[in-house]
Every structure is written in C-alpha cells, then in structure tokens.
N, CA, C and O atoms as CSV, one atom per row, in Angstrom:
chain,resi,resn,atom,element,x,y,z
A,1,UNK,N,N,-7.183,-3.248,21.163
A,1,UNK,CA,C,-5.789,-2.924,21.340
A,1,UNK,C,C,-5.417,-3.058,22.822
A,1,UNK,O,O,-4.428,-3.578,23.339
A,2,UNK,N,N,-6.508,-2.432,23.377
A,2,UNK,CA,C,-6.074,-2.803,25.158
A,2,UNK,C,C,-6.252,-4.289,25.276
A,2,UNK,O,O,-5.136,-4.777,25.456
A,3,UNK,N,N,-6.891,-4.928,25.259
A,3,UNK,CA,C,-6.832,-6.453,25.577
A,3,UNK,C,C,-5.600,-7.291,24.959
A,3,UNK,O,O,-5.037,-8.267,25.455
A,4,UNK,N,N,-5.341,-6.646,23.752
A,4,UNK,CA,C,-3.881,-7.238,23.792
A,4,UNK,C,C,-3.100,-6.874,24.748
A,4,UNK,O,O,-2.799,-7.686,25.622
A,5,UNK,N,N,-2.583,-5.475,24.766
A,5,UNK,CA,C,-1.817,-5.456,25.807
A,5,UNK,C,C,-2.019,-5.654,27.029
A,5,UNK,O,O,-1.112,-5.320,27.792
A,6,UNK,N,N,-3.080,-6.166,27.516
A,6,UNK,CA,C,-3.473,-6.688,28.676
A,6,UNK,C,C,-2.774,-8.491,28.543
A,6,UNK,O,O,-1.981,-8.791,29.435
A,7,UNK,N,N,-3.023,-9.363,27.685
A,7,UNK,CA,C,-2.813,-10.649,27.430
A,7,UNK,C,C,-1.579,-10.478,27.767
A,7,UNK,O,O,-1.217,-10.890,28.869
A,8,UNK,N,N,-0.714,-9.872,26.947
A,8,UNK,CA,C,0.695,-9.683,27.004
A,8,UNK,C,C,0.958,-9.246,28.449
A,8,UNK,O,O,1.565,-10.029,29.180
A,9,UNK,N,N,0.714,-8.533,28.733
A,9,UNK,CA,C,1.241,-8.648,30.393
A,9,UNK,C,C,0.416,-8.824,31.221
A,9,UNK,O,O,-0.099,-7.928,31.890
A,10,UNK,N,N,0.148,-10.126,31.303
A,10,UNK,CA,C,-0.256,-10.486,32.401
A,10,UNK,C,C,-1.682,-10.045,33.029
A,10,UNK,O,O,-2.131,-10.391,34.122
A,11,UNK,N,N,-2.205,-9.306,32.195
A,11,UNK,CA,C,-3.293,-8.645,32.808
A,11,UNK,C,C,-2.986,-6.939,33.814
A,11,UNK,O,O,-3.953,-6.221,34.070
A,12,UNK,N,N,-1.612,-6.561,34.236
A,12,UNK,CA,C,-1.264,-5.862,34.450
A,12,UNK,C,C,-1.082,-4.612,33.699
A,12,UNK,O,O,-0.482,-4.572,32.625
A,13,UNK,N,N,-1.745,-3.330,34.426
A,13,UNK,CA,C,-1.848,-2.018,33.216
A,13,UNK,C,C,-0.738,-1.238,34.249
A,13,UNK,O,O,-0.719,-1.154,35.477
A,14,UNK,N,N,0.079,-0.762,33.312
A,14,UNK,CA,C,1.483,0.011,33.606
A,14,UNK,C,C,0.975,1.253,32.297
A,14,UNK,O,O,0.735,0.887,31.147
A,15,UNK,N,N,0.868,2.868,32.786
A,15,UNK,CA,C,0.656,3.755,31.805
A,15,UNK,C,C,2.162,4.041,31.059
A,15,UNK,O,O,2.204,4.980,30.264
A,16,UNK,N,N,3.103,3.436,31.245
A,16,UNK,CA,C,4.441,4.025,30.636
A,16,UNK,C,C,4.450,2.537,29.596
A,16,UNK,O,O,4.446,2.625,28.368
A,17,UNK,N,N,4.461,1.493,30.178
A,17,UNK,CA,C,4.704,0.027,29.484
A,17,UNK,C,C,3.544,0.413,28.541
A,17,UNK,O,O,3.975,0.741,27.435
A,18,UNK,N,N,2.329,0.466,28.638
A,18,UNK,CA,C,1.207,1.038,27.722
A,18,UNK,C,C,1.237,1.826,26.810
A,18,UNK,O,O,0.574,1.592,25.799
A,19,UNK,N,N,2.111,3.118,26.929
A,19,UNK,CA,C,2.413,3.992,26.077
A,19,UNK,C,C,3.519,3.723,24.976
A,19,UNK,O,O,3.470,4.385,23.939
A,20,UNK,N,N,4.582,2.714,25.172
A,20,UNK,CA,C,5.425,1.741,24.674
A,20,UNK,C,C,4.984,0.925,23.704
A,20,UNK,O,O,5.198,0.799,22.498
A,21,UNK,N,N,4.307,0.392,24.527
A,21,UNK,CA,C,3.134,-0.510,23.198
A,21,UNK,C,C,2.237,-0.328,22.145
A,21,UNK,O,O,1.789,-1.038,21.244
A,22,UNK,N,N,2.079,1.024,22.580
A,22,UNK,CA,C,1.044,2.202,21.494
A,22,UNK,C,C,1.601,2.189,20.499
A,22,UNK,O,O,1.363,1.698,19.395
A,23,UNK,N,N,2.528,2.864,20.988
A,23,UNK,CA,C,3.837,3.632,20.499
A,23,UNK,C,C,4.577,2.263,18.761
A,23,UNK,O,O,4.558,2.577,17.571
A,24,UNK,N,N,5.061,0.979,19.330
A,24,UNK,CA,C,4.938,0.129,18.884
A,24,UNK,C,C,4.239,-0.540,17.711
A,24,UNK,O,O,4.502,-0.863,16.553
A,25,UNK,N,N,3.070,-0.602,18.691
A,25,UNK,CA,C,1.727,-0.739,17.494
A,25,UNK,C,C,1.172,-0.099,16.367
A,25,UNK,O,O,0.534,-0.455,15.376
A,26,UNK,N,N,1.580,0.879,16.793
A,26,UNK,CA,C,1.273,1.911,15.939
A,26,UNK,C,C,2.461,2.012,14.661
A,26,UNK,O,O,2.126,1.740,13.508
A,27,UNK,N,N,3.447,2.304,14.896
A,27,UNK,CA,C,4.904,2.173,13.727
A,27,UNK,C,C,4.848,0.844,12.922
A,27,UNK,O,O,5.186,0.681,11.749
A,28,UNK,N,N,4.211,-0.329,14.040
A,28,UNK,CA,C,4.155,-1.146,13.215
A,28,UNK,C,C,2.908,-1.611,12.164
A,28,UNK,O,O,2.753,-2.335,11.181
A,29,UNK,N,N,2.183,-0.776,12.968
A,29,UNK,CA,C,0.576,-0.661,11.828
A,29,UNK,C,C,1.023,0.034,10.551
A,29,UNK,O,O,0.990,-0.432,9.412
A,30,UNK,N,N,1.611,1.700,11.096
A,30,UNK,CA,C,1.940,2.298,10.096
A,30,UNK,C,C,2.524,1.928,8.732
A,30,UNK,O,O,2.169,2.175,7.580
A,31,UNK,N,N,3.957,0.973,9.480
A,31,UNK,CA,C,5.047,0.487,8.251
A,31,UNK,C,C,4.265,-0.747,7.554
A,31,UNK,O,O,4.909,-1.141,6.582
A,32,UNK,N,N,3.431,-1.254,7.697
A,32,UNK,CA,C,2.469,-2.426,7.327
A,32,UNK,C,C,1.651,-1.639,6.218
A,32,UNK,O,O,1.661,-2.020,5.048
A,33,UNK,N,N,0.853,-0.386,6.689
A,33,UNK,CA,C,0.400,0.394,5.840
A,33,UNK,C,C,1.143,0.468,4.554
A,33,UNK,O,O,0.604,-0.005,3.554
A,34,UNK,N,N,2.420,1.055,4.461
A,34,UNK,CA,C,2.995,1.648,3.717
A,34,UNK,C,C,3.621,0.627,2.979
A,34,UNK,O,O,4.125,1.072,1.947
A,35,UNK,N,N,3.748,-0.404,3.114
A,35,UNK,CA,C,4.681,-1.622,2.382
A,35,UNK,C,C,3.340,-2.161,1.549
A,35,UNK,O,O,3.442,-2.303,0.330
A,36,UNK,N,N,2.241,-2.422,2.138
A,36,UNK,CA,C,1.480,-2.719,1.587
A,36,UNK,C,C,0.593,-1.830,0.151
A,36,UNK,O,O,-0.206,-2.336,-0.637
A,37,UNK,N,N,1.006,-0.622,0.192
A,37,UNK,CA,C,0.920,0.406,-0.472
A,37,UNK,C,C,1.725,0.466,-1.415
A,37,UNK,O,O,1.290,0.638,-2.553
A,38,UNK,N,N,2.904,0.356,-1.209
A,38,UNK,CA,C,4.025,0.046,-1.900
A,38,UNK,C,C,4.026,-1.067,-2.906
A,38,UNK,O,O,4.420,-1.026,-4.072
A,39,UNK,N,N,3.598,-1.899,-2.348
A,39,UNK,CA,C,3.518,-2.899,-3.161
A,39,UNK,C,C,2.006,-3.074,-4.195
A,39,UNK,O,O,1.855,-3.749,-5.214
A,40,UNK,N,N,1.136,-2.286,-3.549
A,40,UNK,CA,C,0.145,-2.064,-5.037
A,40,UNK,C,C,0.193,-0.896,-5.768
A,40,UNK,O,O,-0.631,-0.596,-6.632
A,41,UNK,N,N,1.185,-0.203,-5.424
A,41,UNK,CA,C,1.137,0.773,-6.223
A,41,UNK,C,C,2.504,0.519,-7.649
A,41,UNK,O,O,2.491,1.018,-8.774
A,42,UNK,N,N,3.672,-0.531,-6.961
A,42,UNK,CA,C,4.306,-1.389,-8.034
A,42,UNK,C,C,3.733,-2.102,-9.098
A,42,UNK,O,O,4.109,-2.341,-10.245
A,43,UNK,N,N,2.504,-2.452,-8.297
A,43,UNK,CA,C,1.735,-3.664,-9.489
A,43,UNK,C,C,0.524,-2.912,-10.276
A,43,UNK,O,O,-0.063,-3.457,-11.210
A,44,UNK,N,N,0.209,-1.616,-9.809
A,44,UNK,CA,C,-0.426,-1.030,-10.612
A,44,UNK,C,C,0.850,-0.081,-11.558
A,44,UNK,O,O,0.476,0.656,-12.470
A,45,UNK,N,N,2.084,-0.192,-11.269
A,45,UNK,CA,C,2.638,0.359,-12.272
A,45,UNK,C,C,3.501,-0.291,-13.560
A,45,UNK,O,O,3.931,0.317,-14.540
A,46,UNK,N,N,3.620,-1.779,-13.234
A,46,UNK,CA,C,3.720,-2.561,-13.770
A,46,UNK,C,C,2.673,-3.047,-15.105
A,46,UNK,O,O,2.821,-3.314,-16.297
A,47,UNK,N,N,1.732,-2.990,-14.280
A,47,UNK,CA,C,0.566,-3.399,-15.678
A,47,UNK,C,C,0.073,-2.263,-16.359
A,47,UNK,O,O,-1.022,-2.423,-16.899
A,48,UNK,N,N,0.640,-1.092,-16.474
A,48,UNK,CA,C,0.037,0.144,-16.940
A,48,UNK,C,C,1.200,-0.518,-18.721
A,48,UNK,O,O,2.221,-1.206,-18.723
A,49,UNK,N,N,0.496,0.032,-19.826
A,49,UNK,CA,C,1.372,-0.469,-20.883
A,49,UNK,C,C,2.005,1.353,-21.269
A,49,UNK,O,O,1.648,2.469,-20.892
A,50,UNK,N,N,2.684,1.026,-21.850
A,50,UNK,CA,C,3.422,2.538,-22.334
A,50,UNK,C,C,3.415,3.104,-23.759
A,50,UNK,O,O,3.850,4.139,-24.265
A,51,UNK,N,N,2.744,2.013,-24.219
A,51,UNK,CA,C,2.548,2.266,-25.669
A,51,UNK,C,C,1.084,2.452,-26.071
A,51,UNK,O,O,0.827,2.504,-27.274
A,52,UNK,N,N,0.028,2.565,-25.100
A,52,UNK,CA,C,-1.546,2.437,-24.470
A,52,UNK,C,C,-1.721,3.647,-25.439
A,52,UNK,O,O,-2.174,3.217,-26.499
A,53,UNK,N,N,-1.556,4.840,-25.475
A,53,UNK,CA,C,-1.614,5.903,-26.187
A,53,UNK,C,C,-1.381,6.053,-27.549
A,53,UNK,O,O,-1.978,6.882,-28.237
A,54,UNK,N,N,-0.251,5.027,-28.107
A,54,UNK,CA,C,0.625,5.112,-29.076
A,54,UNK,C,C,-0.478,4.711,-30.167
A,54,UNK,O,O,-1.476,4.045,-29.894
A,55,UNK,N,N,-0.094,5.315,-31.721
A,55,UNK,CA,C,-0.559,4.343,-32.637
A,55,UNK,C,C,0.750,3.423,-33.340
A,55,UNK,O,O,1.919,3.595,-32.995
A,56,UNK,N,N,0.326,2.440,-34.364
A,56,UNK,CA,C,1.555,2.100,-34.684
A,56,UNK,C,C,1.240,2.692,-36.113
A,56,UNK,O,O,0.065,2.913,-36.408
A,57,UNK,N,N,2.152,2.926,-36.916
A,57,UNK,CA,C,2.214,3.847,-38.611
A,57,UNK,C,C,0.745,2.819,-39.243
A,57,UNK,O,O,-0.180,3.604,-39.454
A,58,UNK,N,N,0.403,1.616,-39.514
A,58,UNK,CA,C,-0.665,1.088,-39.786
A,58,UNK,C,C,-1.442,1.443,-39.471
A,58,UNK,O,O,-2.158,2.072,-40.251
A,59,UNK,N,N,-1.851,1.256,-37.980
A,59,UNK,CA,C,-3.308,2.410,-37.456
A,59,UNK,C,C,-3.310,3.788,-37.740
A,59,UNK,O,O,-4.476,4.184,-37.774
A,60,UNK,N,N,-2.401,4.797,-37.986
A,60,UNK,CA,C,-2.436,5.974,-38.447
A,60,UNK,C,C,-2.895,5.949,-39.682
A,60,UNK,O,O,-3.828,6.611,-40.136
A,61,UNK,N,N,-2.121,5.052,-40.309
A,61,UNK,CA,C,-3.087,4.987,-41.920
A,61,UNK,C,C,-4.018,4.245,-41.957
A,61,UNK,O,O,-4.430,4.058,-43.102
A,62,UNK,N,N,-4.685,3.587,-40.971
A,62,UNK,CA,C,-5.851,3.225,-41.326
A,62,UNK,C,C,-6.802,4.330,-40.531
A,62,UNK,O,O,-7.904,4.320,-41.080
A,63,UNK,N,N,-6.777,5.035,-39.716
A,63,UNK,CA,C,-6.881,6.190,-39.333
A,63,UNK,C,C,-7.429,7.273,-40.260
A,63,UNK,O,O,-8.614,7.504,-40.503
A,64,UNK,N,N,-6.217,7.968,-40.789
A,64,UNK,CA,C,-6.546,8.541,-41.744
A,64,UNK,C,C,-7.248,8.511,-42.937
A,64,UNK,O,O,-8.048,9.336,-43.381
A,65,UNK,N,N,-6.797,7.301,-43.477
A,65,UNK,CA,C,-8.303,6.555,-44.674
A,65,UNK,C,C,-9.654,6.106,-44.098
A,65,UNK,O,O,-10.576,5.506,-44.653
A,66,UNK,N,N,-9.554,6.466,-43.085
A,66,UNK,CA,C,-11.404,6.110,-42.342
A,66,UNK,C,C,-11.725,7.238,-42.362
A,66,UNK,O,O,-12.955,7.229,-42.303
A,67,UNK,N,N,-11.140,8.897,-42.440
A,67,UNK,CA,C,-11.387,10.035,-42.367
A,67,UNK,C,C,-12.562,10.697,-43.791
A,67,UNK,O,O,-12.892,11.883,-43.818
C-alpha cells in the first residue's frame, strides 16, 4: 500500500497526502467489498428454488401409499 502511494507521488511521503490516500483506499476497498457481496449474495438468492420444500398433491399420495 505504501509503494503505491509512493509511485503516485513521486516518491515523496507527505503524512496528511498519506492519510488521504488511506483514507481513499480504504472506502474504496471497502465499497468493492460490499458490491461484491452484494452481488453473490443476489445469485445465491436467485438459485435458491421456493418450492424446494413443497410436495406437489402426487408426491403426497405417493407419500402416503409408501406408508
């Protein structure tokens, strides 16, 4: 993380310009986190089925006559 912000300026360390860039890096790590999260937690809710639990009246009666 420091060598980037070293590349970026010049090789010059400023503790306020540094703290800026943290600062930066960081919100933008964060929001990267969270979109990316976002977006598998869509596609794991997408492929979940809703009827996974369900029987349909056929399987109940075949259900019950296997009893």
């Amino acid at each position: 993380m420091i060598t980037g912000y070293l590349f970026m300026n010049d090789f010059n360390f400023d503790n306020i310009s540094f703290s800026n860039y943290l600062i930066t890096t960081l919100a933008i790590l964060l929001s990267s986190c969270i979109a990316v999260g976002c977006v598998v937690w869509l596609l794991s809710q997408k492929r979940k089925s809703y009827y996974k639990g369900i029987m349909t009246i056929r399987q109940y009666y075949d259900y019950k006559s296997a009893r």
